[in-house]
PDB file with SEQRES, HELIX, SHEET and CRYST1 records, atoms N, CA, C and O in Angstrom:
SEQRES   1 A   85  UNK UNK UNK UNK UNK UNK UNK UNK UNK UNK UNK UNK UNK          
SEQRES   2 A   85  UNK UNK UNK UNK UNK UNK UNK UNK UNK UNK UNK UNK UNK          
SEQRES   3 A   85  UNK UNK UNK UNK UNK UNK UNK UNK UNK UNK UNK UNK UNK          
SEQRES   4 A   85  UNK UNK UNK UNK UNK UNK UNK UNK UNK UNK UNK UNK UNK          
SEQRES   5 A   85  UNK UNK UNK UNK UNK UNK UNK UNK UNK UNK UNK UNK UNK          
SEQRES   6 A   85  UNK UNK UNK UNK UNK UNK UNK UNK UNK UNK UNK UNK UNK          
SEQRES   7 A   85  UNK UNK UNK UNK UNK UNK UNK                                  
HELIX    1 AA1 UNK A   65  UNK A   68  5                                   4    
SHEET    1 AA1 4 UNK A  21  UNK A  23  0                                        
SHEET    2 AA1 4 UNK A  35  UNK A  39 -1                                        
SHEET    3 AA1 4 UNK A  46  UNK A  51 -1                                        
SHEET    4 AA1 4 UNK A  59  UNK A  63 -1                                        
CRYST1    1.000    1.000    1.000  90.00  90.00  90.00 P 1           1          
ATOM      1  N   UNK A   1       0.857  -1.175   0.000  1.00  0.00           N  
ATOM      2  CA  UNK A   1       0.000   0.000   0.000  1.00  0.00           C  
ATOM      3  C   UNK A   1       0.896   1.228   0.000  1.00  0.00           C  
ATOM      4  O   UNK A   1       2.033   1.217   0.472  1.00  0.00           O  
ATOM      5  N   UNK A   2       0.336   2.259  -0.540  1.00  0.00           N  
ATOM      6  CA  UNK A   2       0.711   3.407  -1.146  1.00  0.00           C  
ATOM      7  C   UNK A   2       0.392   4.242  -1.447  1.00  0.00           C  
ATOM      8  O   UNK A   2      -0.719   3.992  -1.914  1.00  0.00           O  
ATOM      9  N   UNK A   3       0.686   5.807  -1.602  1.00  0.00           N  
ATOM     10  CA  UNK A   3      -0.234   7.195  -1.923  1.00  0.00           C  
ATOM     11  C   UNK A   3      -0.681   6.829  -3.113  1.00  0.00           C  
ATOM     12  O   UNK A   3      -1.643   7.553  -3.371  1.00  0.00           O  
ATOM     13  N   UNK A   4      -0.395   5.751  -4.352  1.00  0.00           N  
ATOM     14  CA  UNK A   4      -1.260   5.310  -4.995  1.00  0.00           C  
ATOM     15  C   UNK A   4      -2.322   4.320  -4.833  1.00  0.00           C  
ATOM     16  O   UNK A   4      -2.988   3.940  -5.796  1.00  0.00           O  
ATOM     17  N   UNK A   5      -2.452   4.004  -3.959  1.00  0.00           N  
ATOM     18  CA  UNK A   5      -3.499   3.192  -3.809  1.00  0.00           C  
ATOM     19  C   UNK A   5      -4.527   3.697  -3.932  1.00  0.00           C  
ATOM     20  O   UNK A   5      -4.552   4.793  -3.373  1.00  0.00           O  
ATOM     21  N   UNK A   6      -5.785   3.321  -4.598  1.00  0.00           N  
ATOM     22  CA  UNK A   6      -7.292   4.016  -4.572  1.00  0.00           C  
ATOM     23  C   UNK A   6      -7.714   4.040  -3.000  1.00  0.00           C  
ATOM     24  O   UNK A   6      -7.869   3.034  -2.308  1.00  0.00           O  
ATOM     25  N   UNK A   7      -7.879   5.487  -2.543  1.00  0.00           N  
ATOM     26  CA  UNK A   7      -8.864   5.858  -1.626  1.00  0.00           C  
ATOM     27  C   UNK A   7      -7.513   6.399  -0.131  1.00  0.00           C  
ATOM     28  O   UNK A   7      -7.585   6.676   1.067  1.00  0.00           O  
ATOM     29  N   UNK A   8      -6.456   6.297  -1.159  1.00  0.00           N  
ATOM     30  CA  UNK A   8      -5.329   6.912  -0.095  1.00  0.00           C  
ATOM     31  C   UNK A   8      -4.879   8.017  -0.205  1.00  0.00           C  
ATOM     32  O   UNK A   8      -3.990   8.123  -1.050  1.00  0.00           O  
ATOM     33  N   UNK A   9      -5.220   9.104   0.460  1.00  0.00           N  
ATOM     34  CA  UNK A   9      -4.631  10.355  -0.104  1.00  0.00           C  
ATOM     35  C   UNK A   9      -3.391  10.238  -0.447  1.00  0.00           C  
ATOM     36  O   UNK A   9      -2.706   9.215  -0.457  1.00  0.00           O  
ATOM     37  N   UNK A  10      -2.972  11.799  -0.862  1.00  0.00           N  
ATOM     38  CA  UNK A  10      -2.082  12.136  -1.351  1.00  0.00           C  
ATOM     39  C   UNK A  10      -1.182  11.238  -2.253  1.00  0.00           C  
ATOM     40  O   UNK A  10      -1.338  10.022  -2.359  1.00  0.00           O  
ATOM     41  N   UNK A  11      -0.326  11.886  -2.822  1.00  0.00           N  
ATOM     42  CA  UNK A  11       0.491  11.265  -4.362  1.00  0.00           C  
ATOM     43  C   UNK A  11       2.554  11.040  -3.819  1.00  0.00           C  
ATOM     44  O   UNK A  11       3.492  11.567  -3.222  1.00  0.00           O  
ATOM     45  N   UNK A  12       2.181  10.022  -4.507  1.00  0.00           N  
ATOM     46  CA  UNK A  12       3.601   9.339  -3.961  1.00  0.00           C  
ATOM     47  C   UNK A  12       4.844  10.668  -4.307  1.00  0.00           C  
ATOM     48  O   UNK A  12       4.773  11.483  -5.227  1.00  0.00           O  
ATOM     49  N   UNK A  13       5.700  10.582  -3.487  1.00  0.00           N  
ATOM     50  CA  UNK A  13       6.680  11.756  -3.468  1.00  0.00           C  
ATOM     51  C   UNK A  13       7.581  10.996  -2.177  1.00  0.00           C  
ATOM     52  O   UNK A  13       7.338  10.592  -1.040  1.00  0.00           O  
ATOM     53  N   UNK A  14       9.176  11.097  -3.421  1.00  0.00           N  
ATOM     54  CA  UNK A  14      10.156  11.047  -2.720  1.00  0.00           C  
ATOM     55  C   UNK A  14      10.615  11.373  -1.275  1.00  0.00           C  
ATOM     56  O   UNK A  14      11.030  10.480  -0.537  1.00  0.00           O  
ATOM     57  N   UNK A  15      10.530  12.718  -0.870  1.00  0.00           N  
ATOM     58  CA  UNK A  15      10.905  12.654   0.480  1.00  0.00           C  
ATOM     59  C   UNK A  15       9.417  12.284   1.430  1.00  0.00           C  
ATOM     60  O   UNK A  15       9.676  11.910   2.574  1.00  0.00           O  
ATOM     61  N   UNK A  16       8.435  12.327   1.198  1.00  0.00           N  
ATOM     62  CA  UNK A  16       7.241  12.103   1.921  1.00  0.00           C  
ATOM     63  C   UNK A  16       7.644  10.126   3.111  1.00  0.00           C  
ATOM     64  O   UNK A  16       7.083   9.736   4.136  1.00  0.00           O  
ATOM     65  N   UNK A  17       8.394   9.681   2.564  1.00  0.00           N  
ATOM     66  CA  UNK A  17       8.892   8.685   3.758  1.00  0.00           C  
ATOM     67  C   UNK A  17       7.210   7.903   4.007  1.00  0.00           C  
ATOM     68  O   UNK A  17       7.174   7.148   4.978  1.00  0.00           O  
ATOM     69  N   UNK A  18       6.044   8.030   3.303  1.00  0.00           N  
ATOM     70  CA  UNK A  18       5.281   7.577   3.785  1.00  0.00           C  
ATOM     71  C   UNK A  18       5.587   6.090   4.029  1.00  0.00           C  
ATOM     72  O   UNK A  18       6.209   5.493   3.150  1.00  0.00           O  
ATOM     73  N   UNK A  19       5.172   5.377   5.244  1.00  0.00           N  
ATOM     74  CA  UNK A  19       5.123   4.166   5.208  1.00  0.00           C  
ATOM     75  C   UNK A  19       6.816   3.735   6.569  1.00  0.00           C  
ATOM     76  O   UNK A  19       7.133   2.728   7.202  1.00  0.00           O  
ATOM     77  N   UNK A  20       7.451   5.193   6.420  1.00  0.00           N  
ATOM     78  CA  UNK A  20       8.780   4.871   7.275  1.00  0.00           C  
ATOM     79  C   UNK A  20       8.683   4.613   8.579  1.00  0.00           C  
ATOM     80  O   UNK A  20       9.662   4.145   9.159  1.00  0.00           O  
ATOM     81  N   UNK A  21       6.979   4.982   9.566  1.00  0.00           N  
ATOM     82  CA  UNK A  21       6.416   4.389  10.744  1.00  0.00           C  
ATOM     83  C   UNK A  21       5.504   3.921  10.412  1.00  0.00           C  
ATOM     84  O   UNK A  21       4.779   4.331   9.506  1.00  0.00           O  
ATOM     85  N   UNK A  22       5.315   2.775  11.207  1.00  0.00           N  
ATOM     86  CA  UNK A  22       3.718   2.043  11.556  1.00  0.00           C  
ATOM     87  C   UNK A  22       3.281   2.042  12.705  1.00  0.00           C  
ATOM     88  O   UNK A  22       4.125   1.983  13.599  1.00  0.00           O  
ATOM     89  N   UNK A  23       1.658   2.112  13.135  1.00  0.00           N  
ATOM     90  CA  UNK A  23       1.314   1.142  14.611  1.00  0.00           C  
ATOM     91  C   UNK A  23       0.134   0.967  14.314  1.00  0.00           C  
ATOM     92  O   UNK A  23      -0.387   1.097  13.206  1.00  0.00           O  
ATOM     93  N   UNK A  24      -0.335   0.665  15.292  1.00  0.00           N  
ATOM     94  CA  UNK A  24      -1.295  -0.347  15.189  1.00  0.00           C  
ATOM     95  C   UNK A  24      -2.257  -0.575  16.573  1.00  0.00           C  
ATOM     96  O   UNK A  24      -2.681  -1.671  16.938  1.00  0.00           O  
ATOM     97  N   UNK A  25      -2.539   0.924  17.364  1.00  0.00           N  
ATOM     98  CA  UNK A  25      -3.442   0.879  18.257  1.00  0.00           C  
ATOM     99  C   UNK A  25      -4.926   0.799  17.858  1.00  0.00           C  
ATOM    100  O   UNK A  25      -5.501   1.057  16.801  1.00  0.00           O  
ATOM    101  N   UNK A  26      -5.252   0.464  18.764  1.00  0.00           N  
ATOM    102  CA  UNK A  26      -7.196   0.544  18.854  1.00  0.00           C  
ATOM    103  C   UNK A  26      -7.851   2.079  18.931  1.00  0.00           C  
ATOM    104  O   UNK A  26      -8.517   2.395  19.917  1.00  0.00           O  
ATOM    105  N   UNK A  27      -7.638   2.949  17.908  1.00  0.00           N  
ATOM    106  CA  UNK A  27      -8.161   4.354  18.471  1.00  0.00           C  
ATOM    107  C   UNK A  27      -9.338   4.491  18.819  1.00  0.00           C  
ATOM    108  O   UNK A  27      -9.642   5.265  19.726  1.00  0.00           O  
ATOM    109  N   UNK A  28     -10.147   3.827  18.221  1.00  0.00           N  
ATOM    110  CA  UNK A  28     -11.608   4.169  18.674  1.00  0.00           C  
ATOM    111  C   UNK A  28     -12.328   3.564  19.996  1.00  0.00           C  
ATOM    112  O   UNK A  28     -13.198   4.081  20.697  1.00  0.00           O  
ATOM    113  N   UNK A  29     -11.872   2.666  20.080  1.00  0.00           N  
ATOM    114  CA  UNK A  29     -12.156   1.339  21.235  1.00  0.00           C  
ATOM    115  C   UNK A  29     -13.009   0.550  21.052  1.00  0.00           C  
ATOM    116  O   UNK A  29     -13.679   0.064  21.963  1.00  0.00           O  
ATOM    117  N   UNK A  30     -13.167   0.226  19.604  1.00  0.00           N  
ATOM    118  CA  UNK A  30     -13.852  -0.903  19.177  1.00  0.00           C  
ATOM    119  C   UNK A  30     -13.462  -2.097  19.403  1.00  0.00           C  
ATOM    120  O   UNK A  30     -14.388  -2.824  19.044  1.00  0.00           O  
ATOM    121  N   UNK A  31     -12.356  -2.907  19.916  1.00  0.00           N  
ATOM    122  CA  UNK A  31     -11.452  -3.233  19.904  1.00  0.00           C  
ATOM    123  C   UNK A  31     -10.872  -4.346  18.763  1.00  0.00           C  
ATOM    124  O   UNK A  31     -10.695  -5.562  18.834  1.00  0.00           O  
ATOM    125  N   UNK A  32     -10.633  -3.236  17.541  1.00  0.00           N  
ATOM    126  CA  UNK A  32      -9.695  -3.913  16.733  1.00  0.00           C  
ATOM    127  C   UNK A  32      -8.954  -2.734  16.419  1.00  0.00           C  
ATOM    128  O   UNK A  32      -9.441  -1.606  16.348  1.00  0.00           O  
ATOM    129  N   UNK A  33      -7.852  -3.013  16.248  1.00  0.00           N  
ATOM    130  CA  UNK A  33      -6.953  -1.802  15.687  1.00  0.00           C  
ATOM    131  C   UNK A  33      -6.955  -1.549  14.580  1.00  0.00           C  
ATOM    132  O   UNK A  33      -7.481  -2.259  13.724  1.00  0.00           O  
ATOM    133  N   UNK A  34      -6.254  -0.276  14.325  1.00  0.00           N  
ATOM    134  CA  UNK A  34      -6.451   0.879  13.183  1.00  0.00           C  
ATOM    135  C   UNK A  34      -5.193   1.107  12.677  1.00  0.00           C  
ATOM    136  O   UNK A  34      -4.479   1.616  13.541  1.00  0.00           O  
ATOM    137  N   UNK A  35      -4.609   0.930  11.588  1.00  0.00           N  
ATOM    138  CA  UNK A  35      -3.045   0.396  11.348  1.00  0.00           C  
ATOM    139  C   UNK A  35      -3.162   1.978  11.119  1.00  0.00           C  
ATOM    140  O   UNK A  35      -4.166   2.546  10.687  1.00  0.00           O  
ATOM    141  N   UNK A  36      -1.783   2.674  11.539  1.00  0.00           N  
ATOM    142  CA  UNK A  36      -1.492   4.130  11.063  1.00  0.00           C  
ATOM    143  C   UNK A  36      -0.509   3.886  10.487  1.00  0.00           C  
ATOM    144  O   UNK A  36       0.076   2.803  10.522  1.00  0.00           O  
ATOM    145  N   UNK A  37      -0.123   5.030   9.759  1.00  0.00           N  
ATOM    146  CA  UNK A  37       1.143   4.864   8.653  1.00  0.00           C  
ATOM    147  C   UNK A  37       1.689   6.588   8.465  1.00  0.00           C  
ATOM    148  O   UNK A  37       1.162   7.507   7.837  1.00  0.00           O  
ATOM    149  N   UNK A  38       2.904   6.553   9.258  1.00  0.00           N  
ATOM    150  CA  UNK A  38       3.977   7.957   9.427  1.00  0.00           C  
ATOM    151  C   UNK A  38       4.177   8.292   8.000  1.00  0.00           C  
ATOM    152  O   UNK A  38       4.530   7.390   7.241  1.00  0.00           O  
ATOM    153  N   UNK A  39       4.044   9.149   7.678  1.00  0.00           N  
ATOM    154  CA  UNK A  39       4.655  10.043   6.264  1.00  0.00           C  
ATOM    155  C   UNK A  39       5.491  11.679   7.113  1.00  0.00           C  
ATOM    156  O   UNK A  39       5.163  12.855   6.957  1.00  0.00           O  
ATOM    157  N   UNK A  40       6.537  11.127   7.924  1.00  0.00           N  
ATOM    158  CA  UNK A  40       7.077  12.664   8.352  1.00  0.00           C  
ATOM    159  C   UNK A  40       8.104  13.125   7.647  1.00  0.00           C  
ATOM    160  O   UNK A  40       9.242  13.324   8.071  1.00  0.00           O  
ATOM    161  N   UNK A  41       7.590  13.343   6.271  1.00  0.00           N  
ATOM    162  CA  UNK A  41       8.632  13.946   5.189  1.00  0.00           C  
ATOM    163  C   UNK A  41       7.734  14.493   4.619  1.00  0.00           C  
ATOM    164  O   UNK A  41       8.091  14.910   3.517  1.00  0.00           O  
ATOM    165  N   UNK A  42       6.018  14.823   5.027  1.00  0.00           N  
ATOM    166  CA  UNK A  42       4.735  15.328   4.019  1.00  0.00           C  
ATOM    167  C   UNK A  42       4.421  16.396   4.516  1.00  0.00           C  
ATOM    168  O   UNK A  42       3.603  16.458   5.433  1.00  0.00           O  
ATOM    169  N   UNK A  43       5.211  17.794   3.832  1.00  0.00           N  
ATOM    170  CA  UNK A  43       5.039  19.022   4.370  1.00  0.00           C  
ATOM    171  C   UNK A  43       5.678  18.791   6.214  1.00  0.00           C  
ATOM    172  O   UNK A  43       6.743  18.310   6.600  1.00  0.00           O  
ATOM    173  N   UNK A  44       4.406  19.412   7.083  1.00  0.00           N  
ATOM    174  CA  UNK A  44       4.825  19.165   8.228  1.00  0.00           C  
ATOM    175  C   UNK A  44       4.900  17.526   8.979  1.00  0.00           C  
ATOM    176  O   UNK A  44       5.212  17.299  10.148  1.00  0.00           O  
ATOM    177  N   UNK A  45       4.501  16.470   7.886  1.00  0.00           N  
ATOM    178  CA  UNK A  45       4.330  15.294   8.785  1.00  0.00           C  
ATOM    179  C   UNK A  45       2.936  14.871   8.643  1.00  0.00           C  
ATOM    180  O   UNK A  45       1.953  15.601   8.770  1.00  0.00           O  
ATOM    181  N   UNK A  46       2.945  13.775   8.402  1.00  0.00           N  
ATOM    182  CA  UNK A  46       0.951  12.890   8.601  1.00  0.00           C  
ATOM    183  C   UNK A  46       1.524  11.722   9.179  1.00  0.00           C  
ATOM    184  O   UNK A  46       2.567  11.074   9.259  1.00  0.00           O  
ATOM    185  N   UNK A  47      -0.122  11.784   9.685  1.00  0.00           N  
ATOM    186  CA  UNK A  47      -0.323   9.890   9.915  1.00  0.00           C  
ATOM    187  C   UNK A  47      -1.639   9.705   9.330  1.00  0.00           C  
ATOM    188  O   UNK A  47      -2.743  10.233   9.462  1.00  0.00           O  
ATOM    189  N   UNK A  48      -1.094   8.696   8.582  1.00  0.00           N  
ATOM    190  CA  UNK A  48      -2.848   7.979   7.797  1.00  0.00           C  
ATOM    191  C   UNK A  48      -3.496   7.088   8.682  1.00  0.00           C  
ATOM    192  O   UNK A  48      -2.984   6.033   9.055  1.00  0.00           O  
ATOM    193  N   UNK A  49      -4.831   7.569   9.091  1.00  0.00           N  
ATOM    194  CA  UNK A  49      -5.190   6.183  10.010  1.00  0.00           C  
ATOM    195  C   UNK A  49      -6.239   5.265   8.983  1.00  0.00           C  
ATOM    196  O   UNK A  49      -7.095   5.988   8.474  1.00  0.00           O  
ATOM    197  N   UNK A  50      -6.314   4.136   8.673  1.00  0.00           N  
ATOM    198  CA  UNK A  50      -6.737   3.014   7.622  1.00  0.00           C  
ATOM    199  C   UNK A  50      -7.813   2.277   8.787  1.00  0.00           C  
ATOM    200  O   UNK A  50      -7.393   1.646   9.757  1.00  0.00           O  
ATOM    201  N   UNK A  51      -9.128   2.472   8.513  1.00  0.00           N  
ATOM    202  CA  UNK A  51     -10.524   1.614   8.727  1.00  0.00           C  
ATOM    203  C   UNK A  51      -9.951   0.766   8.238  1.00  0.00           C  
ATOM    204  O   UNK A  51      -9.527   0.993   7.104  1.00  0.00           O  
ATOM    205  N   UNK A  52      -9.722  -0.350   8.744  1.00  0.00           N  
ATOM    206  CA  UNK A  52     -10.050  -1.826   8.323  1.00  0.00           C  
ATOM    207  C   UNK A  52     -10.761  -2.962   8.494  1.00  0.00           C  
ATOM    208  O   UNK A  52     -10.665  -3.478   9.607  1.00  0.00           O  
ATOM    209  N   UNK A  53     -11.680  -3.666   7.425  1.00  0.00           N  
ATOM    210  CA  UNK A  53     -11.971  -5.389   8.133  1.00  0.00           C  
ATOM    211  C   UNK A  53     -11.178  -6.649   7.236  1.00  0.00           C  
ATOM    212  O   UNK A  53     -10.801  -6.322   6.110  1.00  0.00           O  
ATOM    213  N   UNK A  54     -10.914  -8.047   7.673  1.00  0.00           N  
ATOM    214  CA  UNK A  54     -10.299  -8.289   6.828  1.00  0.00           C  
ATOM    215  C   UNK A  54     -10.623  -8.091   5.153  1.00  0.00           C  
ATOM    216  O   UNK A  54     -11.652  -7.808   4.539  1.00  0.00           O  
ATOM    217  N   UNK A  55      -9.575  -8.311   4.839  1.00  0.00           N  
ATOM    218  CA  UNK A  55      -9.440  -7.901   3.094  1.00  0.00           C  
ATOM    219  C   UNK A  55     -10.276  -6.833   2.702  1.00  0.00           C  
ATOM    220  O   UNK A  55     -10.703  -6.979   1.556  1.00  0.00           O  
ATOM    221  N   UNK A  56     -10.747  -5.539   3.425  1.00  0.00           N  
ATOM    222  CA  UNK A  56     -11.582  -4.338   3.170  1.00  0.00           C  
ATOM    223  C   UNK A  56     -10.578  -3.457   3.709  1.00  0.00           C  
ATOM    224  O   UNK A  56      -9.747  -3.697   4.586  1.00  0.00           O  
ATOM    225  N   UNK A  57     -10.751  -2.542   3.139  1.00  0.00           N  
ATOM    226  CA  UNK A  57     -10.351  -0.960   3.265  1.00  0.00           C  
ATOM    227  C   UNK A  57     -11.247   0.230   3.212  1.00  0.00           C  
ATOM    228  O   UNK A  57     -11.226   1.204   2.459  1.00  0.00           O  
ATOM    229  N   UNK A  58     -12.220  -0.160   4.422  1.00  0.00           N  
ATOM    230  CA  UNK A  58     -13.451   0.519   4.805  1.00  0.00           C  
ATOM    231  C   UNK A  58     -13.378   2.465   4.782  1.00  0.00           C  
ATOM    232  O   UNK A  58     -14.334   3.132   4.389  1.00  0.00           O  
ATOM    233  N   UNK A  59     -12.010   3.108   5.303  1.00  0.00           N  
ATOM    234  CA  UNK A  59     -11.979   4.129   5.210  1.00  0.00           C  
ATOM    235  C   UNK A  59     -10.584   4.859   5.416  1.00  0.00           C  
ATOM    236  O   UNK A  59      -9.912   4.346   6.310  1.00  0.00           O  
ATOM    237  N   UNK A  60      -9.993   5.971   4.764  1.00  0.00           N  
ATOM    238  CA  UNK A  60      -8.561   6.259   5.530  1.00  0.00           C  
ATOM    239  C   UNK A  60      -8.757   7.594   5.366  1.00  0.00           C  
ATOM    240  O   UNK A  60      -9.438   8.229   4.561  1.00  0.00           O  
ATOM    241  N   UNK A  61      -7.892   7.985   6.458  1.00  0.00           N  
ATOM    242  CA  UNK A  61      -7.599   9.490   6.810  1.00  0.00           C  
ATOM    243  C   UNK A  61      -6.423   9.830   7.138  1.00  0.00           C  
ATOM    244  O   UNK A  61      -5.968   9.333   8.168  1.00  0.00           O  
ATOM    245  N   UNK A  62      -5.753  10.594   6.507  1.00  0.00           N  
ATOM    246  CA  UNK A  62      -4.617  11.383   6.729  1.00  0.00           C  
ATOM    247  C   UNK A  62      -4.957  12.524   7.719  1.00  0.00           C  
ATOM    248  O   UNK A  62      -6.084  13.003   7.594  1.00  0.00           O  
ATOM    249  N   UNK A  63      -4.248  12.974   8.572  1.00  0.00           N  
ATOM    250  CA  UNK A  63      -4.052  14.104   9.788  1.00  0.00           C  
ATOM    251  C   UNK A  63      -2.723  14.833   9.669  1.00  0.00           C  
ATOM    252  O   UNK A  63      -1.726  14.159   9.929  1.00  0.00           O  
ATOM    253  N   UNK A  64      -2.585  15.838   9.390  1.00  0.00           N  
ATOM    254  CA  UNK A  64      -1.409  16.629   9.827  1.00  0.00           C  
ATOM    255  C   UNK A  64      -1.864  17.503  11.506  1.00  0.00           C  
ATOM    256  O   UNK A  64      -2.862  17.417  12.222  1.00  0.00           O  
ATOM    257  N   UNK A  65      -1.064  18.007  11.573  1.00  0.00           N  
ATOM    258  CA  UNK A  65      -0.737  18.772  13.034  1.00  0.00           C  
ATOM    259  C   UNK A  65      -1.920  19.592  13.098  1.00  0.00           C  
ATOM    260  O   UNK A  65      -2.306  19.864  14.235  1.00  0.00           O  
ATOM    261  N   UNK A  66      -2.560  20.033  12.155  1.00  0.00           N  
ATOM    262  CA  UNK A  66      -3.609  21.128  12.709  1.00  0.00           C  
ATOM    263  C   UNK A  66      -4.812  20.517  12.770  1.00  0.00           C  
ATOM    264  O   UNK A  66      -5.660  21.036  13.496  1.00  0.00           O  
ATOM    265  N   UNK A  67      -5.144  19.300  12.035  1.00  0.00           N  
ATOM    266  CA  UNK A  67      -6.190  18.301  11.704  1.00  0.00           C  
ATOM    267  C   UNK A  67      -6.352  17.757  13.316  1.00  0.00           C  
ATOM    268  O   UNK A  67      -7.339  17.056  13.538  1.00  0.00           O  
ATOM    269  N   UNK A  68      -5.365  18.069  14.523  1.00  0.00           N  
ATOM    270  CA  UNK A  68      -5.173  17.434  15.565  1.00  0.00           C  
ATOM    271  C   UNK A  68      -5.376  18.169  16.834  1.00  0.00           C  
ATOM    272  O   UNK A  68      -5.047  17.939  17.997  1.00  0.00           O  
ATOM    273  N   UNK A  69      -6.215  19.410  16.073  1.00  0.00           N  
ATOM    274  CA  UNK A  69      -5.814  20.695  17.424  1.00  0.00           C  
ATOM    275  C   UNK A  69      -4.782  21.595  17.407  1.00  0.00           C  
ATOM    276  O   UNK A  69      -4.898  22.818  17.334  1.00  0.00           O  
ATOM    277  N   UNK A  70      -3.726  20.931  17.480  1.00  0.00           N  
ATOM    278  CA  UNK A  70      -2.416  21.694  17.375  1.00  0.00           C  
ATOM    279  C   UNK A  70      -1.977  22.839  16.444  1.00  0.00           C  
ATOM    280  O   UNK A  70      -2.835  22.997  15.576  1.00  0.00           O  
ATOM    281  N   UNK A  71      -1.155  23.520  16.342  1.00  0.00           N  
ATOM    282  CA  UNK A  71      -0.591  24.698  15.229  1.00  0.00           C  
ATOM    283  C   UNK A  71      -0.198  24.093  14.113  1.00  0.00           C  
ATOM    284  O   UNK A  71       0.374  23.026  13.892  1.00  0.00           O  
ATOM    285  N   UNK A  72      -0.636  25.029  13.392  1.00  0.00           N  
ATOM    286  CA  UNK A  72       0.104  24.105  11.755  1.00  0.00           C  
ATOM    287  C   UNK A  72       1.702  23.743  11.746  1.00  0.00           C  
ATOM    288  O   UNK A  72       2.408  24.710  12.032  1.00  0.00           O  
ATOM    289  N   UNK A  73       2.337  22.630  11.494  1.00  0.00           N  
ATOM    290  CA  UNK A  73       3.347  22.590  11.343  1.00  0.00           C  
ATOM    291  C   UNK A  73       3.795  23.782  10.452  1.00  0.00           C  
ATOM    292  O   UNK A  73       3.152  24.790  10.159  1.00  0.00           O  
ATOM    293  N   UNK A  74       5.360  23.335  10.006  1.00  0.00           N  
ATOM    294  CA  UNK A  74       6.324  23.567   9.403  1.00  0.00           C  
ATOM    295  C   UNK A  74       6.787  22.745   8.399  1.00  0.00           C  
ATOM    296  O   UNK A  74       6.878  21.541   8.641  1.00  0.00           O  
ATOM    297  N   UNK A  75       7.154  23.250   7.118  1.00  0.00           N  
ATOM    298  CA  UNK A  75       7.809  21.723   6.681  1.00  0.00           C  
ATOM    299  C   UNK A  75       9.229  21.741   7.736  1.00  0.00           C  
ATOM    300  O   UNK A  75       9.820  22.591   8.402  1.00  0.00           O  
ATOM    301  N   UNK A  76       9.405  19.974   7.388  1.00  0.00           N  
ATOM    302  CA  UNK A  76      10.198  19.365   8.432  1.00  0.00           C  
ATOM    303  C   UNK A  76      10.020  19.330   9.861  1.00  0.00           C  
ATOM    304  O   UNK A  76      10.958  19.227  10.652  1.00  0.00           O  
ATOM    305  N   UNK A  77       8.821  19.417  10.179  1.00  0.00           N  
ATOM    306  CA  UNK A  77       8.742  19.666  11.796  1.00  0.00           C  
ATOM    307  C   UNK A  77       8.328  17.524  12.085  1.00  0.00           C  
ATOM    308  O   UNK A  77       8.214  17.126  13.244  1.00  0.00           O  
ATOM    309  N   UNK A  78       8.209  16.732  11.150  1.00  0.00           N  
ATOM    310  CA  UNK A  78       8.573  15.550  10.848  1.00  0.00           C  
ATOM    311  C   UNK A  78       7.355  14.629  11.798  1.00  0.00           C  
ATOM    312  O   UNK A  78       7.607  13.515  12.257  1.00  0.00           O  
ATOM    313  N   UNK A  79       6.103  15.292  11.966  1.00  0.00           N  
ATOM    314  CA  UNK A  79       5.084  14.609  12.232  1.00  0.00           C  
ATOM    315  C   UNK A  79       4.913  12.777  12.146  1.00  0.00           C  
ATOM    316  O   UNK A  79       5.466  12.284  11.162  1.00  0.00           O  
ATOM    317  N   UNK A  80       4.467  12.160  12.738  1.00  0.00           N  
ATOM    318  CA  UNK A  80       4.624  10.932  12.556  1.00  0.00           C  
ATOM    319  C   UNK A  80       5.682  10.433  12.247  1.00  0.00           C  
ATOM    320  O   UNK A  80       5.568   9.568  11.378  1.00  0.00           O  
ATOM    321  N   UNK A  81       7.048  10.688  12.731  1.00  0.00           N  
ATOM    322  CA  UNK A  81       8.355  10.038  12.877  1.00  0.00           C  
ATOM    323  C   UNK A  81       7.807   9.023  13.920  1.00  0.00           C  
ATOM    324  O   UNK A  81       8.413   7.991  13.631  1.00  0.00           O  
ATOM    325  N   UNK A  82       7.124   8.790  14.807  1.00  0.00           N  
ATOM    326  CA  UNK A  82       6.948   7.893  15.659  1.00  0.00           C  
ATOM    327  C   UNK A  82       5.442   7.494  16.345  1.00  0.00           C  
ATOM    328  O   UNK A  82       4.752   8.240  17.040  1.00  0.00           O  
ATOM    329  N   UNK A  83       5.151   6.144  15.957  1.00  0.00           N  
ATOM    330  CA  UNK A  83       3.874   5.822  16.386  1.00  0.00           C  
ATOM    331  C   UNK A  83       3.864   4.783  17.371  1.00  0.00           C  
ATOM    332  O   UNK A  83       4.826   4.085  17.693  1.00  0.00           O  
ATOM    333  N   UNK A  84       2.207   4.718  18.014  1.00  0.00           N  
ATOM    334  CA  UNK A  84       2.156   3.591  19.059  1.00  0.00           C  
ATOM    335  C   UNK A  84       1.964   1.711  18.273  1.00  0.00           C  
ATOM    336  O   UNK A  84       1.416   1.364  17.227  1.00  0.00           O  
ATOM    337  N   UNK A  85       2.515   1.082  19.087  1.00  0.00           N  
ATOM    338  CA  UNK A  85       2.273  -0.006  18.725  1.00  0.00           C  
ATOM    339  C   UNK A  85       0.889  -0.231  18.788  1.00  0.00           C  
ATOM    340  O   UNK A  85       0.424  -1.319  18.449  1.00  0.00           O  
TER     341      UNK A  85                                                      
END                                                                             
């Protein structure tokens, strides 16, 4: 999987590192987990969080820093360099 994949934002790009973190907590508390995927080379940094059931790809969302509350990044401020297991 990949910024080309149908229904994954954004478009594949060299420094974007998407895919260079993973985890794999339960965000919602449904309890199955929600695989995220670090791109902290995308502008200020994302994490894609991926709805999944098996072999479905129910829904995904990319978040940067302001999508989160927080101030807009920076480029390089390297968002999702690190996720939860």
């Amino acid at each position: 999987m990949d910024q080309d994949t149908e229904g994954v934002p954004g478009i594949v790009a060299t420094d974007d590192h998407f895919g260079c973190t993973v985890g794999a907590p339960d965000t919602d508390g449904n309890g199955r987990v929600e695989p995220l995927v670090g791109a902290p080379g995308n502008a200020a940094g994302t994490v894609t969080v991926l709805k999944v059931k098996p072999s479905t790809l129910e829904s995904v969302t990319a978040l940067a820093e302001a999508d989160l509350g927080w101030s807009a990044g920076s480029d390089g401020d390297a968002s999702g360099i690190a996720l939860s297991r």
